[in-house]
N, C-alpha and C positions, 0 to 999 in steps of 0.2 A: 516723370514718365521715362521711361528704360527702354529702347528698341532692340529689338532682338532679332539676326545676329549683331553683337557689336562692329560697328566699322573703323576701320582699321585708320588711324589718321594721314592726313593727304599727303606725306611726307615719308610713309613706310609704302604706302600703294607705287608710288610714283621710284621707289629705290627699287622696291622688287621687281617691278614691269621694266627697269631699266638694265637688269641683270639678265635677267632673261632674252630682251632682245642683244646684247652683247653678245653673250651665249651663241643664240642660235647664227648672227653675222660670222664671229670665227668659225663657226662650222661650216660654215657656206664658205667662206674663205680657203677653208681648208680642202675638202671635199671637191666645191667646183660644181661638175653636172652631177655628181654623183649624190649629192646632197638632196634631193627628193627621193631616191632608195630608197636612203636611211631612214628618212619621215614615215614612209612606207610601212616599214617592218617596226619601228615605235608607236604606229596607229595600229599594226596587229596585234602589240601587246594587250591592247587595249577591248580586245573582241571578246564579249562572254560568247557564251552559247555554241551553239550550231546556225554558221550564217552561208549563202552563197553567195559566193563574187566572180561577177566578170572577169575575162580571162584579159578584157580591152579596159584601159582610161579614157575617160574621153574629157579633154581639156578646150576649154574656151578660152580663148587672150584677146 
């Protein structure tokens, strides 16, 4: 029996997820406060269509 999508072995998930968060640490390193902008404007790329957004954040901690 064949499961479809094939999964990836626990050794390739675990390298890739480990790249990534590297990644995104030096940028927080780098950047500082300014490093949630950037997120910002990489989540816009992400927008299809015609959407309306708040002109406010509104963050919980």
């Amino acid at each position: 029996m064949v499961y479809y999508p094939a999964k990836k072995p626990w050794f390739e998930e675990f390298f890739s997820s480990f790249g990534d968060k590297v990644q995104t640490r030096i940028l927080q390193a780098q950047l500082g406060e300014n490093y949630h902008l950037i997120e910002k404007v990489k989540n816009l790329q992400n927008y299809q269509g015609i959407q309306v957004r708040m002109p406010q954040d509104i963050v919980i901690k």
